[in-house]
Backbone as ProteinMPNN parsed JSONL, in Angstrom:
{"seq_chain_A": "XXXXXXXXXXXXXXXXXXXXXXXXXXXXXXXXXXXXXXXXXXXXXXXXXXXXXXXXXXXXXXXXXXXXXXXXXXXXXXXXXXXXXXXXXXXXXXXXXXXXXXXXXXXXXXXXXXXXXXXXXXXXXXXXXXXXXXXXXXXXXXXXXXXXXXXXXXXXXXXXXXXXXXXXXXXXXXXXXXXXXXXXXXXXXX", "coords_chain_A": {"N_chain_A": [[-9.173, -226.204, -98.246], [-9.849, -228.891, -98.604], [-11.776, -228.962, -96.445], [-14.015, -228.233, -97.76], [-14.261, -229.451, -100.09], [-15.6, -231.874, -99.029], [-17.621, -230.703, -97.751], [-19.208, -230.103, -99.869], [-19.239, -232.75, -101.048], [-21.07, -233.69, -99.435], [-23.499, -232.595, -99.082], [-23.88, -232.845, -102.25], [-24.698, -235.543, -102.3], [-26.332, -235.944, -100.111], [-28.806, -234.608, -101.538], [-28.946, -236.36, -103.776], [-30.317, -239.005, -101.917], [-33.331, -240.331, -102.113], [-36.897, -239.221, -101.66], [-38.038, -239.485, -98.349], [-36.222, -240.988, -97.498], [-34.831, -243.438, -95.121], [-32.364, -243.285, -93.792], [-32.055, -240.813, -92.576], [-33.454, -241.018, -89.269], [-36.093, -239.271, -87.259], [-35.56, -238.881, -83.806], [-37.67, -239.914, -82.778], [-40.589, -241.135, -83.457], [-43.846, -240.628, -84.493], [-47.141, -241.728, -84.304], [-49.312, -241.06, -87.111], [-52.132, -241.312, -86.995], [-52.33, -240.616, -84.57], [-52.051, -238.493, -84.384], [-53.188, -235.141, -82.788], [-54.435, -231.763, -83.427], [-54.031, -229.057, -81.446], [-55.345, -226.096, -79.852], [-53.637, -223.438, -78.554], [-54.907, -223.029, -75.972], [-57.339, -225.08, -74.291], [-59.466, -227.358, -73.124], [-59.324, -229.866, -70.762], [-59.774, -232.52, -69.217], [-59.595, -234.032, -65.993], [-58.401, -237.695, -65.389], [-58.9, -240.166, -62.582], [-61.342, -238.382, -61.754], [-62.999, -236.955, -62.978], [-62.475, -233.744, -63.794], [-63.114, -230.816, -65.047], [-60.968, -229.056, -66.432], [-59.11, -225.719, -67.636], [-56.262, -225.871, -69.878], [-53.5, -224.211, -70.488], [-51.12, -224.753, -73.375], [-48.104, -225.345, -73.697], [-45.164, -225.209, -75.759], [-42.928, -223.991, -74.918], [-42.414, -224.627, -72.64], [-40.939, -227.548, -70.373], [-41.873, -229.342, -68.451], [-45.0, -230.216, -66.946], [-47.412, -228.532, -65.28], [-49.755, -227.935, -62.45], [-52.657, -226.432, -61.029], [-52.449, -226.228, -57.993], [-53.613, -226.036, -53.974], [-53.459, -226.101, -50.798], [-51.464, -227.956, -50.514], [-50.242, -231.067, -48.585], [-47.988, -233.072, -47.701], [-47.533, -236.644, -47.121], [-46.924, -240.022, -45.44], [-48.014, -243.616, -47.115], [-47.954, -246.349, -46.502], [-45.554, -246.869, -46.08], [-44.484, -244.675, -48.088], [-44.419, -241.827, -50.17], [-46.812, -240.05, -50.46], [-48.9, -237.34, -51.589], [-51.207, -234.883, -50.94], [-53.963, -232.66, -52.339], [-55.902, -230.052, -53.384], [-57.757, -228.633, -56.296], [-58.814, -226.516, -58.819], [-60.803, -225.107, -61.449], [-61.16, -221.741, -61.779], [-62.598, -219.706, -62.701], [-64.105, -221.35, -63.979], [-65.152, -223.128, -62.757], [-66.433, -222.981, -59.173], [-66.302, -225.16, -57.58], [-64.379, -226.979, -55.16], [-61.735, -229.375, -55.777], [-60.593, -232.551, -53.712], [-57.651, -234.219, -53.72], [-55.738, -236.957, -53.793], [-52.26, -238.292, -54.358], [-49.359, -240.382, -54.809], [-46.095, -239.53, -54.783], [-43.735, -238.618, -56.883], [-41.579, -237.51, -57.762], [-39.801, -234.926, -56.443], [-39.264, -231.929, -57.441], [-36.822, -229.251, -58.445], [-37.499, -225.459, -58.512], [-36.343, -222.902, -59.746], [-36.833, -219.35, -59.269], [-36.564, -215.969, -60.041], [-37.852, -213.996, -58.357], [-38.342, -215.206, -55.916], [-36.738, -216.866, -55.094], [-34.97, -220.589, -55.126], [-37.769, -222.801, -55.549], [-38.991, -226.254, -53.874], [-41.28, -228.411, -55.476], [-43.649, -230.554, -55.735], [-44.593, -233.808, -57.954], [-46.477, -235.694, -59.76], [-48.172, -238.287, -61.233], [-50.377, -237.962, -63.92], [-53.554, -238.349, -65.04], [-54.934, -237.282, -68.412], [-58.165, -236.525, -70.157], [-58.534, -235.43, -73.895], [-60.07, -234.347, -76.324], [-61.121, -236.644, -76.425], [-59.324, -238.677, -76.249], [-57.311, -240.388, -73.805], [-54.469, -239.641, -71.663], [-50.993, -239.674, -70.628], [-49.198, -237.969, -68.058], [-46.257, -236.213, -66.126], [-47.41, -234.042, -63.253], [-46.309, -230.499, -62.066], [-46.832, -229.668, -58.757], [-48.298, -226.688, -57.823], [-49.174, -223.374, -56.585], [-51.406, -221.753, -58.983], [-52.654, -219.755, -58.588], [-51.94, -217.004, -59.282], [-52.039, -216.994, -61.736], [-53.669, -217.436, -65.456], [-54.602, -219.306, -66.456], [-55.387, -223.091, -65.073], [-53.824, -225.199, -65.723], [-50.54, -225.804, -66.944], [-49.533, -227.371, -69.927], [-46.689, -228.903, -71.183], [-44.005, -229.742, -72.913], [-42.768, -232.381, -72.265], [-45.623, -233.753, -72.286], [-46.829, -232.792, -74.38], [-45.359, -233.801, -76.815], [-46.489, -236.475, -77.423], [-48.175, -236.863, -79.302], [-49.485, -234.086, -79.424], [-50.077, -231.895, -81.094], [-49.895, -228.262, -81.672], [-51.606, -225.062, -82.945], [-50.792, -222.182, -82.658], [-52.622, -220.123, -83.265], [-55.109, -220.789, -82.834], [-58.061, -221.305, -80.459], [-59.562, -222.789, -77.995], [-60.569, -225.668, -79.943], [-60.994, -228.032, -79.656], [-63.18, -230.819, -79.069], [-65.064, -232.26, -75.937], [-65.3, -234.88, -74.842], [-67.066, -236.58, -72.924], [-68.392, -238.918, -72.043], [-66.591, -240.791, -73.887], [-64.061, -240.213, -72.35], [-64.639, -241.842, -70.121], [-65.122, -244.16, -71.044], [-62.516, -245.264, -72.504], [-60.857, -245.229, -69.699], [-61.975, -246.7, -68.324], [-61.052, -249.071, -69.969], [-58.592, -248.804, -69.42], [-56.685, -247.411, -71.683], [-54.261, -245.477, -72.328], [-52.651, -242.666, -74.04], [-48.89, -243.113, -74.764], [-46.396, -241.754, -74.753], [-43.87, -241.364, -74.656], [-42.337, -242.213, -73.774]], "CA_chain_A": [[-9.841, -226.658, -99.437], [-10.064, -230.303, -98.156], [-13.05, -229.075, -96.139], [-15.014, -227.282, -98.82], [-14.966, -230.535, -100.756], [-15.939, -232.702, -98.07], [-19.357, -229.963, -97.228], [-19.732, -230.292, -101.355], [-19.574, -234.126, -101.377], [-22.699, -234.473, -98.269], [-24.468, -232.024, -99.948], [-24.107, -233.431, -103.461], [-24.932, -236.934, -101.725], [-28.073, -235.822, -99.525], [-29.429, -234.335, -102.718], [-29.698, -237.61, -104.323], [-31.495, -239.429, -101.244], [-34.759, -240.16, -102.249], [-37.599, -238.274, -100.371], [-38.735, -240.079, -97.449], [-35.065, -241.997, -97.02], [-34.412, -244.225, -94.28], [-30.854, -242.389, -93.755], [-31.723, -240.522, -90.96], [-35.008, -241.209, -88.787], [-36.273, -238.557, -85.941], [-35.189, -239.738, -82.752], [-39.058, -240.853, -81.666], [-41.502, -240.983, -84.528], [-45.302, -240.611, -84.188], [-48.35, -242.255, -85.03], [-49.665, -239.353, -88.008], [-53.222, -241.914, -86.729], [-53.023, -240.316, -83.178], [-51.623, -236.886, -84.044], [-54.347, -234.349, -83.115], [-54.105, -230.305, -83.235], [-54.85, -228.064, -80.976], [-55.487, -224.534, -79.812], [-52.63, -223.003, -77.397], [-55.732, -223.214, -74.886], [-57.585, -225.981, -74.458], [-60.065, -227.97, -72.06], [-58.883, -231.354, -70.838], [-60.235, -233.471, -68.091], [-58.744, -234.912, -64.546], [-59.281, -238.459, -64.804], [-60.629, -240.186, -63.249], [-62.028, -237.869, -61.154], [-63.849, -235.732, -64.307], [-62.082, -232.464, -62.841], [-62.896, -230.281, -66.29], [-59.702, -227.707, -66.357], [-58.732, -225.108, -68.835], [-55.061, -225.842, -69.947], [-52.558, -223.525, -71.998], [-50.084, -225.487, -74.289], [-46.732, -224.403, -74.032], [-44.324, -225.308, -76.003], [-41.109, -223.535, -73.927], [-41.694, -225.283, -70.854], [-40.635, -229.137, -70.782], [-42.32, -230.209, -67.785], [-46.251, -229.198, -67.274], [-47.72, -228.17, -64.231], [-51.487, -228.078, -62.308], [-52.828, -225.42, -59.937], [-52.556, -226.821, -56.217], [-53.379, -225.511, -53.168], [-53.72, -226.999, -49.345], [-50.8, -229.106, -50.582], [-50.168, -231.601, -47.75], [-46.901, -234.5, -47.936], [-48.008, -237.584, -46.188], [-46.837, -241.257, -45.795], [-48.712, -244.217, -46.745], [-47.235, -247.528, -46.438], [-43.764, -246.018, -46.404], [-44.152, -243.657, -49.769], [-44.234, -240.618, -50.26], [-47.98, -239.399, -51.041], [-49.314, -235.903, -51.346], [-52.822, -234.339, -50.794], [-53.773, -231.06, -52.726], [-57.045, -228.875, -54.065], [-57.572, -227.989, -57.461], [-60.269, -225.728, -58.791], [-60.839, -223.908, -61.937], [-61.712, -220.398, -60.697], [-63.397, -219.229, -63.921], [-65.461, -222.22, -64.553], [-65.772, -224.123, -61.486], [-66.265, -222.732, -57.947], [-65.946, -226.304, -56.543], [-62.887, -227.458, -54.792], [-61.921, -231.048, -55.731], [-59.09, -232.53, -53.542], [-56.867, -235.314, -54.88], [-55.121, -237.793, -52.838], [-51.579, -239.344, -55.303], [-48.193, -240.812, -54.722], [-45.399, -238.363, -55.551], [-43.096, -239.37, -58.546], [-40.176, -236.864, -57.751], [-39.372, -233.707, -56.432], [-38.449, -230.7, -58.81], [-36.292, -227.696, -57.774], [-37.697, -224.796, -59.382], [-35.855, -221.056, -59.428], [-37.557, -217.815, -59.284], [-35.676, -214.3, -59.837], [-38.509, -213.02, -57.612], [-38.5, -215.687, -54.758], [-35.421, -217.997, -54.911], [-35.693, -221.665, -55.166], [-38.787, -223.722, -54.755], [-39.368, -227.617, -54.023], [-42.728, -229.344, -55.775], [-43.835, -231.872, -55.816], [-44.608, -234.039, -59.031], [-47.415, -236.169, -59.725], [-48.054, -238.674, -62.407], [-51.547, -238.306, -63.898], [-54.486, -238.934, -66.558], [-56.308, -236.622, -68.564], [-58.174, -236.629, -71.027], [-58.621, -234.286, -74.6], [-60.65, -234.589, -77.767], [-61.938, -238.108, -76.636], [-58.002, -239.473, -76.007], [-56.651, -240.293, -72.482], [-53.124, -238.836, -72.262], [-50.041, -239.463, -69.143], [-48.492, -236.828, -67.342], [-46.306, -235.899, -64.811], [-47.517, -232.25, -63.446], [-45.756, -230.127, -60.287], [-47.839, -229.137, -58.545], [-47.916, -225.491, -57.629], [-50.365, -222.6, -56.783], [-51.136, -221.046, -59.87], [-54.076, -218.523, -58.508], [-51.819, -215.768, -60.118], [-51.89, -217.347, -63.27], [-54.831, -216.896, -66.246], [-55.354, -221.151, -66.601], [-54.752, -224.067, -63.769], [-53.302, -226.145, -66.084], [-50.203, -226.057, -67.987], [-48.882, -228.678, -70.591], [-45.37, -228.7, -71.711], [-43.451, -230.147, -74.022], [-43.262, -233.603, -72.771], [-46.475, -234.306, -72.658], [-47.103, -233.316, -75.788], [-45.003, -235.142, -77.882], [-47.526, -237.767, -77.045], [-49.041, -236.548, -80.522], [-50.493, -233.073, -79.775], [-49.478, -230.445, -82.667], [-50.0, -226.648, -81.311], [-52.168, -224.231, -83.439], [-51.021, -221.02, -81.701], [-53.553, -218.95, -83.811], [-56.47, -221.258, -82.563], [-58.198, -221.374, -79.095], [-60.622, -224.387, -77.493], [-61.067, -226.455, -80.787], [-61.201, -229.777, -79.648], [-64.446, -231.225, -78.131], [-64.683, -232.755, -74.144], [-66.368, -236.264, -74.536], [-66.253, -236.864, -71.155], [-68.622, -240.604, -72.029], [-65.81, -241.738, -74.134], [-63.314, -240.225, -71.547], [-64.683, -242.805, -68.972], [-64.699, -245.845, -70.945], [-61.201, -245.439, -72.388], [-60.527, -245.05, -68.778], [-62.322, -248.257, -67.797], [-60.417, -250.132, -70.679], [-56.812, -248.263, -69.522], [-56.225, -246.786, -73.122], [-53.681, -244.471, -72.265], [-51.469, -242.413, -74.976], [-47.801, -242.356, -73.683], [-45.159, -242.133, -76.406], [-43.3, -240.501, -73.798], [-40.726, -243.291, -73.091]], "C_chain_A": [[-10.45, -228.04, -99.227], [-11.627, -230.503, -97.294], [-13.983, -228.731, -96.806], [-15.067, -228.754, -99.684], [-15.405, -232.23, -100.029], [-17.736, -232.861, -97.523], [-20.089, -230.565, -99.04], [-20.118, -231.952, -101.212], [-20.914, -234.28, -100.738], [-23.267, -233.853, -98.679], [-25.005, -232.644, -100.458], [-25.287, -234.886, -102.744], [-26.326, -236.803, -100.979], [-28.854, -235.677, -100.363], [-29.706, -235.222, -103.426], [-30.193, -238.474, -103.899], [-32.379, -239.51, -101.66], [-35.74, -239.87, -101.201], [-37.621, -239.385, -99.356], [-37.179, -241.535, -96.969], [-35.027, -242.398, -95.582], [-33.15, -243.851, -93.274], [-30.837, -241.89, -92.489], [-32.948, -239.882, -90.343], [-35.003, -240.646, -87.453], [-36.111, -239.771, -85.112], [-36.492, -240.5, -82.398], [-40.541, -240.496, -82.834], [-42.813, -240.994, -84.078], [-46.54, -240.988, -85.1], [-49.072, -241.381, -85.639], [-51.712, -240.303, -87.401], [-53.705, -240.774, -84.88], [-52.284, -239.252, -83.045], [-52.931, -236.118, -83.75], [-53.753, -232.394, -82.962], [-54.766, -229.754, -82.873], [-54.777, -226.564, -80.85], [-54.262, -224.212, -78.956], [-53.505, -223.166, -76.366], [-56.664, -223.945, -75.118], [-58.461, -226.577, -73.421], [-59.805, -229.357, -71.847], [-59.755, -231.215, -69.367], [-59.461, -234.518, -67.082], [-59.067, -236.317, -64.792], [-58.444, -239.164, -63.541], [-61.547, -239.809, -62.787], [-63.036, -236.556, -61.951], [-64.004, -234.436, -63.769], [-61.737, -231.929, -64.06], [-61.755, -229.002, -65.395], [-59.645, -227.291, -67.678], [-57.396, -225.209, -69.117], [-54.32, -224.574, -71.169], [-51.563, -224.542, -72.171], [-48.924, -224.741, -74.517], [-45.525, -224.616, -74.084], [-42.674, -224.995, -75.992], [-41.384, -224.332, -72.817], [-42.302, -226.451, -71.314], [-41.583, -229.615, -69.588], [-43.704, -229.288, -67.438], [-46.425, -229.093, -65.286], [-49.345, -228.042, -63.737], [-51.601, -227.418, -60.936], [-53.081, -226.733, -58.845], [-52.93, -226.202, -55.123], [-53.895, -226.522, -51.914], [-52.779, -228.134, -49.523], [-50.079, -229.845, -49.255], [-49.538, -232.868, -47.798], [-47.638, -235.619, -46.765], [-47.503, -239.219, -46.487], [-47.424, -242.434, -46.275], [-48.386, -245.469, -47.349], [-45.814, -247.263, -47.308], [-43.477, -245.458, -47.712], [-44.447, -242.981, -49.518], [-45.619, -240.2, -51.132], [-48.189, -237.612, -51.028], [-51.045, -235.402, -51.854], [-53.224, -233.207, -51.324], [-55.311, -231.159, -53.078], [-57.123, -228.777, -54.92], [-59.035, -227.497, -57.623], [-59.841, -224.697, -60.321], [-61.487, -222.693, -62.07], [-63.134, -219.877, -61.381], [-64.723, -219.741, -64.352], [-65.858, -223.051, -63.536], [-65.649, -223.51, -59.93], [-66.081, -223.891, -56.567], [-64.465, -226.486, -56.214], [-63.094, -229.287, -54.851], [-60.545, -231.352, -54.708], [-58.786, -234.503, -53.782], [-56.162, -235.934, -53.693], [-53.603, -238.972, -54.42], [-50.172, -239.416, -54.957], [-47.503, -239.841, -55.977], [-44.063, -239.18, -55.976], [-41.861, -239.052, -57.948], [-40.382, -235.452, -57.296], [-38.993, -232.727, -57.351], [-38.3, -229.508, -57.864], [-36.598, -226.688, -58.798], [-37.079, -223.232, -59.324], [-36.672, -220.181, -60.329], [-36.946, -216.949, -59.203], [-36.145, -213.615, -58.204], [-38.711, -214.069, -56.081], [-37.648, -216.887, -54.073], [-35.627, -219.419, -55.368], [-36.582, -222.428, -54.78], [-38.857, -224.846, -55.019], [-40.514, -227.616, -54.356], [-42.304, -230.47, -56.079], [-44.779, -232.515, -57.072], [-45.072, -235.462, -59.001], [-47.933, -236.964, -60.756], [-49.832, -238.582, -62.602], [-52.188, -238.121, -65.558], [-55.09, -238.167, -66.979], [-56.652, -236.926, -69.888], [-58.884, -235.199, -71.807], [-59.086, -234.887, -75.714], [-61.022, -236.219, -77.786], [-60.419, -239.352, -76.41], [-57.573, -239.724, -74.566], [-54.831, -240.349, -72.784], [-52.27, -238.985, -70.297], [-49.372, -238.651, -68.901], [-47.897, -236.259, -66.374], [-46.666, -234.575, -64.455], [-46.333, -231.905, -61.806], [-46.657, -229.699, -60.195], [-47.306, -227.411, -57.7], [-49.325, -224.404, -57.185], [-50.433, -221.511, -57.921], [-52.481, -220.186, -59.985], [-53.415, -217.23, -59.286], [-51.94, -215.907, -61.587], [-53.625, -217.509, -64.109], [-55.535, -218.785, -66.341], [-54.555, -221.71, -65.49], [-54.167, -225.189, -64.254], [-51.62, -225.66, -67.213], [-49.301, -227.214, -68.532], [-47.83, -228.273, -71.278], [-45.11, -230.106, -72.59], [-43.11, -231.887, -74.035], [-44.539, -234.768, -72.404], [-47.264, -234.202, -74.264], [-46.609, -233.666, -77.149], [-45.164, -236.058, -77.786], [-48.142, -238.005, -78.468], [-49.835, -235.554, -80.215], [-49.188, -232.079, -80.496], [-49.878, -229.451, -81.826], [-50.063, -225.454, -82.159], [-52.043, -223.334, -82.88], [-52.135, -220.249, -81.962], [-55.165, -219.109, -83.412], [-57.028, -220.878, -80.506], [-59.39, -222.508, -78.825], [-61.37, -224.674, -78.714], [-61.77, -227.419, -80.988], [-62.224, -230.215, -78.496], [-64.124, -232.28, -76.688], [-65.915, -234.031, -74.506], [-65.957, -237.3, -73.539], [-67.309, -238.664, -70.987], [-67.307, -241.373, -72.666], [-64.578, -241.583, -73.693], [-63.651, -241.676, -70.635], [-64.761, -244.306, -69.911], [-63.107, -245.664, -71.781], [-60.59, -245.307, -70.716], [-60.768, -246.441, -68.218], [-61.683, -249.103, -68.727], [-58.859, -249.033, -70.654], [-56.327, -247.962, -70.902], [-55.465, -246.056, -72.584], [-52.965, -244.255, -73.211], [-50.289, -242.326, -74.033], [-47.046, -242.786, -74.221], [-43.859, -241.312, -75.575], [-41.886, -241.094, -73.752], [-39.814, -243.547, -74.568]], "O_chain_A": [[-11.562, -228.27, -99.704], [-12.384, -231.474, -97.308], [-15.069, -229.002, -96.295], [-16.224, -229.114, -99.9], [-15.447, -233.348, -100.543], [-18.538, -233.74, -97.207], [-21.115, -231.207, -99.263], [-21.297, -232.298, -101.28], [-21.819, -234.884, -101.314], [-24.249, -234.535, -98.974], [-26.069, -233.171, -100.133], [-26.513, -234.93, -102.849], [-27.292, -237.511, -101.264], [-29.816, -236.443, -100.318], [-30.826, -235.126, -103.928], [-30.738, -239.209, -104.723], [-32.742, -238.345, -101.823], [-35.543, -240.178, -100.025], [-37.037, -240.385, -99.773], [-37.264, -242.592, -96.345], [-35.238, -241.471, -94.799], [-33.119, -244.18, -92.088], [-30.096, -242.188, -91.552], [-33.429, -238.778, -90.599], [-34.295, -241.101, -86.555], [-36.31, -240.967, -85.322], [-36.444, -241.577, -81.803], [-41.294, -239.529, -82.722], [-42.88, -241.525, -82.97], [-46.806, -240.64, -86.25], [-49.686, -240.669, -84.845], [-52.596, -239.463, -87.57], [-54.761, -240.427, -84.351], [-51.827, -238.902, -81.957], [-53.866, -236.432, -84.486], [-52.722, -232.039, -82.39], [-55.898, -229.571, -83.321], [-54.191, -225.878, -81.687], [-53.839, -225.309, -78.593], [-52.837, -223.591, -75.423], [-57.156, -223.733, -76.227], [-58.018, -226.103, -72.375], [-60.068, -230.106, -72.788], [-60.185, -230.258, -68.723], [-58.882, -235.558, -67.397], [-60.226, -236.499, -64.419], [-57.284, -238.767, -63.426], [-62.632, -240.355, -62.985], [-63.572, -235.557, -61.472], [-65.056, -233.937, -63.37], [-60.613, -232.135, -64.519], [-61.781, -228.408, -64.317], [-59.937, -227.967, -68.665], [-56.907, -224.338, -68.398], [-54.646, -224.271, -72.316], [-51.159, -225.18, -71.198], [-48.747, -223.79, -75.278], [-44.729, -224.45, -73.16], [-41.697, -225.42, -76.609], [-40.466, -224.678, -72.073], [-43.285, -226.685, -72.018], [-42.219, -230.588, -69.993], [-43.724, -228.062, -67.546], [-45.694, -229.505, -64.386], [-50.188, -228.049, -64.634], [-50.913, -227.69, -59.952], [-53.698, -227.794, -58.943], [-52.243, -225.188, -55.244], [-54.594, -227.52, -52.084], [-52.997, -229.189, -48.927], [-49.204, -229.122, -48.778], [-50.272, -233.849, -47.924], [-48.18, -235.265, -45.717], [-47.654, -239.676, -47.62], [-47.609, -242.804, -45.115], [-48.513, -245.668, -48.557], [-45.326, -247.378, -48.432], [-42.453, -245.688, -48.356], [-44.983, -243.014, -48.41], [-45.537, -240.038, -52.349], [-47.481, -236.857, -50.361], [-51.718, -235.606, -52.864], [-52.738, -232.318, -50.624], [-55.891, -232.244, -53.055], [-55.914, -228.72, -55.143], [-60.046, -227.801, -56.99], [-58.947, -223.854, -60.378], [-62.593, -222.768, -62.606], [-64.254, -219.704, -60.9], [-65.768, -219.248, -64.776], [-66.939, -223.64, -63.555], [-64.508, -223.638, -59.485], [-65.874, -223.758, -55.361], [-63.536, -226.16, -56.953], [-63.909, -230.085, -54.387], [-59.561, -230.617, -54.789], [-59.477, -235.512, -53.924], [-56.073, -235.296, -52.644], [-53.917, -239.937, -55.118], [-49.69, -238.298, -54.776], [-47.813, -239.516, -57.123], [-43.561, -240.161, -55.427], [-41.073, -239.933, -57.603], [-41.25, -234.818, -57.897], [-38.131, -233.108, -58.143], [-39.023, -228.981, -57.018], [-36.11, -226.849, -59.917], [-37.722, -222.456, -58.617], [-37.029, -220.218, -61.507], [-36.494, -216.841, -58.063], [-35.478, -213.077, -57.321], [-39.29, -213.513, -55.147], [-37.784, -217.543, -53.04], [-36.599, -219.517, -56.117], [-36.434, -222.901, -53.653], [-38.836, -225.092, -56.225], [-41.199, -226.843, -53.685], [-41.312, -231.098, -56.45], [-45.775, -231.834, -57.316], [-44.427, -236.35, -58.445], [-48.35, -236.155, -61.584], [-50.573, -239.0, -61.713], [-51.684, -237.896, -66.659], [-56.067, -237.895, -66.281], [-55.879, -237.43, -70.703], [-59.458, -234.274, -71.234], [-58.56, -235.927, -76.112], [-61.177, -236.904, -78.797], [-60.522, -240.579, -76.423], [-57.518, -238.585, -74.104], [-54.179, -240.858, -73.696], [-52.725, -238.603, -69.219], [-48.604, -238.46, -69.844], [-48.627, -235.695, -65.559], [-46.299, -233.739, -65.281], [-45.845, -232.638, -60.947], [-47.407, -229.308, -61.09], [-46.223, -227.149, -57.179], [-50.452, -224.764, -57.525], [-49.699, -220.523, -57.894], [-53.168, -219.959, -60.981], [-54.17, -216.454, -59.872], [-51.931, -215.005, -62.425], [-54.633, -217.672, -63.422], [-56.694, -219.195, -66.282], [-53.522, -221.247, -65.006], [-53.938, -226.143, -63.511], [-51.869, -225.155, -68.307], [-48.521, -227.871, -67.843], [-47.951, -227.29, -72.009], [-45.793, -231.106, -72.807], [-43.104, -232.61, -75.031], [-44.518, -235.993, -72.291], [-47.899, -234.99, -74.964], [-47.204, -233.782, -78.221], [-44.251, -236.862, -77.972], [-48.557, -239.112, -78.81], [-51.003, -235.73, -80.561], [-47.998, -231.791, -80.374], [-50.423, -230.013, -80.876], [-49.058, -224.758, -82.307], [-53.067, -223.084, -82.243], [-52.686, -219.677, -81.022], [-56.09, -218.301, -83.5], [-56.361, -220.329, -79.628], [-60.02, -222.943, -79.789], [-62.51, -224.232, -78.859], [-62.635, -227.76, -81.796], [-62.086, -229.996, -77.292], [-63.083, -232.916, -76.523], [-67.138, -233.947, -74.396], [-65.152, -238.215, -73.36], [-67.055, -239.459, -70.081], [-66.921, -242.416, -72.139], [-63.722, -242.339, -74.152], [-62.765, -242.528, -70.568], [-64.464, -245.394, -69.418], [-62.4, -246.419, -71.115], [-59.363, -245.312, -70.822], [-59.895, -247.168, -67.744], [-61.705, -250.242, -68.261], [-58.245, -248.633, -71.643], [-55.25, -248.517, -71.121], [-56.254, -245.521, -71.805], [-52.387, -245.249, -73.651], [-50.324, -241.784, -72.928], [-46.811, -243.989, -74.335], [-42.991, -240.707, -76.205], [-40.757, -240.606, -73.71], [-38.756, -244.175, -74.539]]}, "name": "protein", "num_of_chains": 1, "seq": "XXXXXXXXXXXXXXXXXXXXXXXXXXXXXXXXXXXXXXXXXXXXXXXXXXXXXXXXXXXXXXXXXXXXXXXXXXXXXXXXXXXXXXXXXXXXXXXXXXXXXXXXXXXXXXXXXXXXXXXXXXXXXXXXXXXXXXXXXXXXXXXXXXXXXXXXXXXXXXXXXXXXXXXXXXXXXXXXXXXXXXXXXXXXXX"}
């Protein structure tokens, strides 16, 4: 009985909170100024190499990822760099390749092929006119339908996820490059 009027009292007691109480504040709040919403699929931009990609948004997987291939580890002044390809198949027949110091390793398991090491890459893109930080793995994702995907913490940066929508949000790839030249980056990450 002692617990039944214990659940009654926090009840009773939350119930007279006034809306918007102080009481008890999400762990990491967000600027409602630099929320934007998008489609589950989406076009963002490499910077600052203006490497347009198609991304899906996908809110089950925490860490995002970016098609790779010719990936190649290399030292340079005792760190740990890595060299890769990217290309989106659909819309771009160019191959760009990327030259960036690797962040961290990630062990990834597969039912169908056991565990795999990538390698994990911190980088810039930008969406709807915002520049946005990210680490991706890198991976070959020629079996896959987009070369990009974004997980969950990049976008609790401030992107919302319209599943019902698809490429909403416009590519202003002039005011990509000067937020780029004045380092604007979003990164609510930390």
């Amino acid at each position: 009985m002692h617990i039944r009027s214990v659940c009654l009292f926090l009840l009773t007691f939350s119930l007279m909170l006034p809306v918007g109480s102080n009481v008890a504040k999400p762990a990491m709040e967000h600027n409602k100024d630099k929320q934007i919403t998008s489609g589950w699929l989406e076009s963002v931009v490499l910077e600052p190499w203006q490497i347009k990609l198609r991304a899906k948004f996908d809110t089950g997987a925490k860490t995002s990822s970016l098609h790779a291939v010719d990936i190649q580890r290399f030292k340079r002044n005792g760190q740990a760099w890595v060299r890769f390809k990217t290309e989106d198949k659909k819309k771009d027949l160019t191959t760009k390749s990327i030259e960036l110091p690797v962040k961290r390793d990630v062990k990834i398991k597969s039912h169908h092929r056991g565990a795999a090491v990538r390698p994990v890459v911190a980088m810039r893109f930008c969406l709807n006119g915002h520049l946005y930080h990210g680490e991706f793995s890198l991976v070959d994702r020629s079996g896959f339908n987009y070369p990009v995907l974004l997980g969950r913490r990049v976008l609790k940066q401030g992107i919302i996820v319209d599943a019902s929508t698809t490429f909403t949000l416009p590519i202003d790839l002039p005011q990509c490059k000067r937020l780029l030249e004045k380092n604007v980056v979003i990164n609510r990450e930390q």
